[in-house]
Rosetta silent file (secondary structure, phi, psi, omega in degrees, C-alpha in Angstrom):
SEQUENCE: XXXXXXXXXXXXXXXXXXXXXXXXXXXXXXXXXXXXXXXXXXXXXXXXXXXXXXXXXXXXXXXXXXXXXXXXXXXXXXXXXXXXXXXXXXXXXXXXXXXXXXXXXXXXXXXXXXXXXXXXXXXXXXXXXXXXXXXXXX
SCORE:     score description
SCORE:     0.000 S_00000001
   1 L     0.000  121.260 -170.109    0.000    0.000    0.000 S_00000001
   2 E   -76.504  151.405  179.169    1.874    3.226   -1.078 S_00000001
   3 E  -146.417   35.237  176.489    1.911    5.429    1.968 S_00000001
   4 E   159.115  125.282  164.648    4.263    8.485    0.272 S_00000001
   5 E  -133.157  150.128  157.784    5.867    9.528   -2.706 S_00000001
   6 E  -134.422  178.790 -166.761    8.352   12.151   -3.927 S_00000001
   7 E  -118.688  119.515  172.362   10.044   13.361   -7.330 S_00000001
   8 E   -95.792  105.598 -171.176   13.933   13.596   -7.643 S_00000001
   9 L   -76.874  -28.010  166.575   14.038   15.828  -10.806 S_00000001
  10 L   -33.172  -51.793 -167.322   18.050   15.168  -11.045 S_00000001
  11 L  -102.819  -60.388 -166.112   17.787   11.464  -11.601 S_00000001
  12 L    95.347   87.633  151.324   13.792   11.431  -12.868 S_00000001
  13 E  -145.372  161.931 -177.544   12.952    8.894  -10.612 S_00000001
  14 E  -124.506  147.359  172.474   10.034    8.543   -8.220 S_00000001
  15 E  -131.690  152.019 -167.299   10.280    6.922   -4.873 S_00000001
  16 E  -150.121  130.792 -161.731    7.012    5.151   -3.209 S_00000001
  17 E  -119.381   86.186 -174.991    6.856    4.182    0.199 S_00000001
  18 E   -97.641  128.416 -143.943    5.096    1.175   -0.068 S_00000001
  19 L   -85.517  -58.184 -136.627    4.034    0.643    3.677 S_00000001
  20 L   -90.024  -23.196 -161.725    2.329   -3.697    3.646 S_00000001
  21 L  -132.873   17.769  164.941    5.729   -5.012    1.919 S_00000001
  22 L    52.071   39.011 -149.038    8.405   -2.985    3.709 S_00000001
  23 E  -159.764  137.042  147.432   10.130   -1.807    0.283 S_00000001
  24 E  -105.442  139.222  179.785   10.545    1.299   -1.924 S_00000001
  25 E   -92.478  157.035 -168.566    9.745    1.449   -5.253 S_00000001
  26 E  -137.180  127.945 -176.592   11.849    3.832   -7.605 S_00000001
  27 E  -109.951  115.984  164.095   10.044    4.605  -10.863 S_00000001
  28 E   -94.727  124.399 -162.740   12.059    5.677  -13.764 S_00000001
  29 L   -63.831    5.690 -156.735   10.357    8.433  -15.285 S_00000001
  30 L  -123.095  -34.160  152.306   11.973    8.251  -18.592 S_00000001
  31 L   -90.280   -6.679 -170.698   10.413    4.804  -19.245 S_00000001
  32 L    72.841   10.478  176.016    8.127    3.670  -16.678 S_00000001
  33 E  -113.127  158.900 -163.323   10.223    0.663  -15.206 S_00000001
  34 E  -105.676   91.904 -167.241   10.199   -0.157  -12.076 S_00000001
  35 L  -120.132  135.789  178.345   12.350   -1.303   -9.579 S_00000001
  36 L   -76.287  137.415  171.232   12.157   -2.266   -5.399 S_00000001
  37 E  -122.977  160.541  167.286   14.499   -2.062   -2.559 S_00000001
  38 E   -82.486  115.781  160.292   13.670   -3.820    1.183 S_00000001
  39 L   -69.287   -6.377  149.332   14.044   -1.390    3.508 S_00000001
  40 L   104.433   25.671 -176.289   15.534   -3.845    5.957 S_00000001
  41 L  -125.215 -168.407  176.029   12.978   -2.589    8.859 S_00000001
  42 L  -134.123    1.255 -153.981    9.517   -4.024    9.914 S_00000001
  43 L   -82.812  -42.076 -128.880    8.349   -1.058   10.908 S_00000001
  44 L    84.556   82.207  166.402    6.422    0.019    7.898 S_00000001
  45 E   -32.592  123.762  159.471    7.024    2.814    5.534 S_00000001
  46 E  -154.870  142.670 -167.066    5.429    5.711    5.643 S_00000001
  47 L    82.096  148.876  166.267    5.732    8.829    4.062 S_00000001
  48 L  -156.940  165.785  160.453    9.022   10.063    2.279 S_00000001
  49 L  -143.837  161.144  177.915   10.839   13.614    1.677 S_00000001
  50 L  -115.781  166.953 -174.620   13.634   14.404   -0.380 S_00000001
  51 L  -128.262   74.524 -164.544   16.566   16.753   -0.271 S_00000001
  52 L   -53.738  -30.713 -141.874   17.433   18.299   -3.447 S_00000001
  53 L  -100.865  -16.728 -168.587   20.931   19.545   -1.852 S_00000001
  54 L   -82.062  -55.316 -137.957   22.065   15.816   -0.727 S_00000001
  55 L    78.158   47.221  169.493   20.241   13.758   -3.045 S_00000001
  56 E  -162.195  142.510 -159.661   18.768   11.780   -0.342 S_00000001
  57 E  -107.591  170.638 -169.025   14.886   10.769    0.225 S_00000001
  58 E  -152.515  118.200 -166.614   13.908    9.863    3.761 S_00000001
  59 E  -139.651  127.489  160.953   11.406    7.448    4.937 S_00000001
  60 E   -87.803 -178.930 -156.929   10.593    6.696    8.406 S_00000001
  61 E  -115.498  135.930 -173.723    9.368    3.248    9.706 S_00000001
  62 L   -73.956  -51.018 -177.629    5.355    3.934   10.573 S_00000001
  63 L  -112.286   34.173 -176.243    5.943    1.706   13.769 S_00000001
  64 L  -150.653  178.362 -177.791    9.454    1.790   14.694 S_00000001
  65 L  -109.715   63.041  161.539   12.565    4.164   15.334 S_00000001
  66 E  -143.768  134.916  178.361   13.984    4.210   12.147 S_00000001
  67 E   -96.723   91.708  172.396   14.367    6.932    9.687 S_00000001
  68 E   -69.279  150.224  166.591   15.832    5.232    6.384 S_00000001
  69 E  -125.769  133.650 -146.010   18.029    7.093    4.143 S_00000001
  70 E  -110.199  141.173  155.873   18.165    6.174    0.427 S_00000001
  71 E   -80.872  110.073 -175.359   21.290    8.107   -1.604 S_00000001
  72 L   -75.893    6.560 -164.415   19.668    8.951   -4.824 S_00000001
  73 L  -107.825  -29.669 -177.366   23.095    8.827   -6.885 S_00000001
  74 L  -106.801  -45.631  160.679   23.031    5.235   -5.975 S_00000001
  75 L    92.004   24.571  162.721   19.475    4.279   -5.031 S_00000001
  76 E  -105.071  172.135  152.411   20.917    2.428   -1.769 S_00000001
  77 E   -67.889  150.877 -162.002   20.216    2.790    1.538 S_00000001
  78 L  -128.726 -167.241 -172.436   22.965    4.494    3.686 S_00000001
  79 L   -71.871  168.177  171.068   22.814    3.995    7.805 S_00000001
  80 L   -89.995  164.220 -172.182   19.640    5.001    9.165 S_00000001
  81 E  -127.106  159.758 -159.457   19.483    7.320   11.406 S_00000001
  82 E   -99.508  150.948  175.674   17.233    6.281   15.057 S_00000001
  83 L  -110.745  161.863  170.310   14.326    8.085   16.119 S_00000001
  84 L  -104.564  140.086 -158.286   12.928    8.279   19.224 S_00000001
  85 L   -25.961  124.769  177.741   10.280    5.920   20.727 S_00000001
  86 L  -160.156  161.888 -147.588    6.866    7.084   19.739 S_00000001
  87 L   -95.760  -33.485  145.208    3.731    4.796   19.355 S_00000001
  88 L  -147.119  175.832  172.597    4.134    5.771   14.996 S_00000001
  89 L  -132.264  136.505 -163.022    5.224    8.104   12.752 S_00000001
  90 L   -88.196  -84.522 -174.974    3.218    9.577   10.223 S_00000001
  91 L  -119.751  133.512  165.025    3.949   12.818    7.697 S_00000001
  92 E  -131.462  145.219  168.164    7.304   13.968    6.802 S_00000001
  93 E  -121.045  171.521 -179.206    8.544   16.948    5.148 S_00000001
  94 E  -124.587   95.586 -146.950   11.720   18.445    4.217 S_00000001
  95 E   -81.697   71.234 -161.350   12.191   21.927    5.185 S_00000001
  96 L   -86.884    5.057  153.421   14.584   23.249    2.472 S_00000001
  97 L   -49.905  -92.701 -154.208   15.375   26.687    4.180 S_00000001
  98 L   -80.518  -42.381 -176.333   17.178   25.314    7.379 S_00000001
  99 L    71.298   44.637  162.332   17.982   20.922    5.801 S_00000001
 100 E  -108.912  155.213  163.128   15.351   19.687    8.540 S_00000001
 101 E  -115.225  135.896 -164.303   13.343   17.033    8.149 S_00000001
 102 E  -136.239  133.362 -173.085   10.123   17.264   10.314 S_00000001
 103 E  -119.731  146.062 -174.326    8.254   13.735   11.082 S_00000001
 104 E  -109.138  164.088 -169.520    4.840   14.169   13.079 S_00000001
 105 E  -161.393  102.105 -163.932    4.099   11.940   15.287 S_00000001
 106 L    52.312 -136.232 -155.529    0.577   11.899   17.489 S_00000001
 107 L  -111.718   45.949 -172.132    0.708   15.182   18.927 S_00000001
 108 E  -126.014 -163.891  162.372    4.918   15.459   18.748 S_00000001
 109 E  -178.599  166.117 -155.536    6.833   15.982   15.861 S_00000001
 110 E  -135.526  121.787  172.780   10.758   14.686   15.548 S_00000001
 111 E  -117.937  159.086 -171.836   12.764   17.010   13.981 S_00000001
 112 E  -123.130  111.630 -178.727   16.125   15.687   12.206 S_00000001
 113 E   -63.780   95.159 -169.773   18.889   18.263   11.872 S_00000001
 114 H   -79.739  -14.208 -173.911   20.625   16.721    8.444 S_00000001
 115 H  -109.358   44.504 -179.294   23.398   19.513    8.985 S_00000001
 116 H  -157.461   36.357 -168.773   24.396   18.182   12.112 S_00000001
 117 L    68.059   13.624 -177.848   24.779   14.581   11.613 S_00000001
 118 L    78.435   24.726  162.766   21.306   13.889   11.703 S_00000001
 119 L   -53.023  102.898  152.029   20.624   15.141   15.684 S_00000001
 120 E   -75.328  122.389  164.251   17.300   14.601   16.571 S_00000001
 121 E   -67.294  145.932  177.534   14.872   16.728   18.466 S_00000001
 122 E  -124.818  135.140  148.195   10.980   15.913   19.844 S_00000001
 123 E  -111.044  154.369 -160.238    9.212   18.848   20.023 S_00000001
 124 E  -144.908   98.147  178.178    6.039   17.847   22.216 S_00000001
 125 L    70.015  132.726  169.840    2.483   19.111   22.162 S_00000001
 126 L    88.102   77.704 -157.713    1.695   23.002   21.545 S_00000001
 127 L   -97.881  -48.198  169.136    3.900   22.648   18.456 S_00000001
 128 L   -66.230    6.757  170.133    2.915   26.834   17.207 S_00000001
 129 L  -124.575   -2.517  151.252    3.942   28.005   20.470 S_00000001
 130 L   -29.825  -85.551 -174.145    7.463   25.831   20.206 S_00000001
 131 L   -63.351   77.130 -153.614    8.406   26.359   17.361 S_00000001
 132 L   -69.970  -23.758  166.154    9.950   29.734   17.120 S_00000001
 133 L   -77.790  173.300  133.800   10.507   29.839   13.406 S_00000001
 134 L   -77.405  150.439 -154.712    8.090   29.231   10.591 S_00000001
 135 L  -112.864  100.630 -153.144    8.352   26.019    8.934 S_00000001
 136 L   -72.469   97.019 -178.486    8.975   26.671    5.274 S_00000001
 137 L   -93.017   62.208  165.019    6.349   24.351    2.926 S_00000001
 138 L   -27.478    0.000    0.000    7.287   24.146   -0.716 S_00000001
């Protein structure tokens, strides 16, 4: 069951975060074929965002503490980076001001600093009175 997609316009590939079979699919756009990676979790995909300045899409695990990260030059997975315990994770975006990635979660949201080695943060409940910036939506 796809549960996310984004567009790399660099490569022309699509990535799909298919959530029931624990795999992404990467669609090449200049032909339509299609090929799957395992993400190596159990968790369930869900969701994905990309990073134009890396090249790398990002899909957390729906039920688990793992954010994978696929290198779009290669189309592997690279280490994952761990999230912190939360009953799932839902919608992610990529913040392309700042190079955060922000994963909601219930009433939390996880944010992942990519220009800091991937340090995560939980911001927790009251998220507009947190959040001191505005969160830049492309």
């Amino acid at each position: 069951m796809p549960r996310g997609i984004v567009y790399d316009p660099a490569n022309g590939k699509i990535y799909v975060a298919n959530f029931g079979s624990n795999t992404i699919s990467i669609i090449d756009t200049s032909n339509n074929n299609v090929s799957t990676i395992l993400t190596g979790s159990t968790g369930g995909p869900n969701g994905v965002a990309f990073d134009p300045m890396n090249g790398f899409v990002y899909v957390p695990d729906f039920s688990g503490t793992r954010l994978n990260v696929i290198d779009t030059a290669t189309n592997t997975f690279i280490n994952p980076v761990t999230l912190p315990s939360a009953p799932y994770y839902y919608y992610t975006i990529f913040d392309p001001v700042n190079s955060d990635i922000y994963i909601t979660s219930g009433s939390n949201v996880a944010i992942v600093q990519t220009q800091t080695q991937f340090t995560v943060t939980v911001v927790h409940n009251h998220i507009n009175i947190l959040i001191s910036q505005p969160i830049h939506i492309w």
